[in-house]
C-alpha beads as a LAMMPS data file, in Angstrom:
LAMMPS data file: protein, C-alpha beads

83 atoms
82 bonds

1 atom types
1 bond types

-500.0 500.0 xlo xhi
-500.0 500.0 ylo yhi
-500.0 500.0 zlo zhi

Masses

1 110.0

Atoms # bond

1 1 1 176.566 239.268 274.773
2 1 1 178.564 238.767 271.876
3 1 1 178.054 235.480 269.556
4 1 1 181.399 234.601 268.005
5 1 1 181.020 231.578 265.239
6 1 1 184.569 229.373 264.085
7 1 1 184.386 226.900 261.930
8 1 1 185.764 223.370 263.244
9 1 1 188.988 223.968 261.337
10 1 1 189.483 227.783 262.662
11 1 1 188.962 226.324 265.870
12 1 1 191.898 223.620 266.097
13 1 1 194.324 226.671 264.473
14 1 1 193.585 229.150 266.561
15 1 1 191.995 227.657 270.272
16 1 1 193.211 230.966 272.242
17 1 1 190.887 233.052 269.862
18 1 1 188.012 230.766 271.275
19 1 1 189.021 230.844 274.386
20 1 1 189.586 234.720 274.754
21 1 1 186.166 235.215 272.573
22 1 1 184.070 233.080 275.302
23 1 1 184.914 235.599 277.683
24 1 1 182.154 237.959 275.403
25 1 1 179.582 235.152 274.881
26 1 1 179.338 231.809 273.473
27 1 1 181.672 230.464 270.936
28 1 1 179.406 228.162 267.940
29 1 1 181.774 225.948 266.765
30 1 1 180.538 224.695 263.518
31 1 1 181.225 221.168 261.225
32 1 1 180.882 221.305 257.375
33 1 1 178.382 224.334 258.034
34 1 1 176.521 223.093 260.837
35 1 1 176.458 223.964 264.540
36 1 1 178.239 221.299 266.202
37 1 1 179.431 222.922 269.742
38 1 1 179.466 225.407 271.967
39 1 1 182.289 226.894 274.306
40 1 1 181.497 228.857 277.216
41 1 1 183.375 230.247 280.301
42 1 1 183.419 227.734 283.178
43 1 1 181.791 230.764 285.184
44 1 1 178.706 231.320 282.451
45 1 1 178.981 227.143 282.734
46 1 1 178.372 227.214 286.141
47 1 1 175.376 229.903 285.752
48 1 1 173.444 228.352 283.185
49 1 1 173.751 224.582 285.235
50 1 1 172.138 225.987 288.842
51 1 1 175.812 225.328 290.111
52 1 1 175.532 223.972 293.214
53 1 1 173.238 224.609 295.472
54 1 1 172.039 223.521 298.650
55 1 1 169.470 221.664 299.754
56 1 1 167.413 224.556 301.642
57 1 1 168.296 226.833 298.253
58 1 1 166.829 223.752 296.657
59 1 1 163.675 223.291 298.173
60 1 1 163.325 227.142 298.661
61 1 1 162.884 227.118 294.475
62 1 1 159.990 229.631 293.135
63 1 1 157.163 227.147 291.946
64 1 1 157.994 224.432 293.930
65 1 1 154.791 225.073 296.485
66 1 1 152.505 224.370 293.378
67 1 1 153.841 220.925 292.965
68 1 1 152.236 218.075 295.056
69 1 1 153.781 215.221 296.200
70 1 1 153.016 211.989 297.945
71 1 1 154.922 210.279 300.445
72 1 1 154.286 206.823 301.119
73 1 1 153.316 205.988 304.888
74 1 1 155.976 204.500 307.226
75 1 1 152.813 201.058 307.597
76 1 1 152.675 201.064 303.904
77 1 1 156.285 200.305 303.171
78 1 1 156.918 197.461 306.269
79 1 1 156.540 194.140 306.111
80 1 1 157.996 191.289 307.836
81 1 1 161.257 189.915 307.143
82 1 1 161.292 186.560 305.281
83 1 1 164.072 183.795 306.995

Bonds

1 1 1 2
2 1 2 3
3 1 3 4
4 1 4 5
5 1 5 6
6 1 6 7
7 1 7 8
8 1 8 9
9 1 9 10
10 1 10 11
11 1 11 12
12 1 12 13
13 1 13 14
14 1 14 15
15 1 15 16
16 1 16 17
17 1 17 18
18 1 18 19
19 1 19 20
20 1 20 21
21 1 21 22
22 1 22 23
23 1 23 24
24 1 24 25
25 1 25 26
26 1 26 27
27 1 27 28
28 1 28 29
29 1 29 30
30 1 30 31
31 1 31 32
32 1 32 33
33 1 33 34
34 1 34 35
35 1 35 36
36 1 36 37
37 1 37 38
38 1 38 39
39 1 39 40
40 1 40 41
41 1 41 42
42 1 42 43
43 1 43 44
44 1 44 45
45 1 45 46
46 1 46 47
47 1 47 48
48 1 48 49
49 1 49 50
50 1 50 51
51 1 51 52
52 1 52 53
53 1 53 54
54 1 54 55
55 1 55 56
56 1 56 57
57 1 57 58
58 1 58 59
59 1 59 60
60 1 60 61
61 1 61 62
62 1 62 63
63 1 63 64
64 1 64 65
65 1 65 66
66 1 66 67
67 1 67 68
68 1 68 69
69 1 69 70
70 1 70 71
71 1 71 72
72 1 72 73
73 1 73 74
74 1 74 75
75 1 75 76
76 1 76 77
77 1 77 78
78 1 78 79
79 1 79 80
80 1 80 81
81 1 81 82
82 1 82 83
């Protein structure tokens, strides 16, 4: 995976470079020097978010049997209605 850096300015004169660079790898759009941004693919987007998932893939995540939780009890959470 190819890192392409453009400056802020290179970037407004030339966005189809960025675009057709992002297909490589990230695109580090920079301000006076810095790292400002990044462009990516919508695909490598996508891949680096979880994308969407269900909720069996969800709850079928590796590490999620460590992790204890509590559920409060059906008793504990009634109470009568004030009129």
């Amino acid at each position: 995976m190819a890192t392409t850096t453009l400056s802020s300015r290179e970037f407004q004169q030339n966005a189809n470079l960025a675009q057709r660079a992002a297909h490589t790898g990230p695109v580090i759009i920079t301000n006076r020097g810095r790292p400002s941004h990044v462009l990516l693919t919508y695909d490598e987007y996508e891949r680096l978010a979880g994308g969407k998932r269900s909720l069996v893939e969800a709850l079928s995540m590796p590490g999620l049997a460590d992790l204890e939780v509590e559920f409060p009890h059906l008793r504990d959470l009634a109470r009568p209605a004030d009129f």
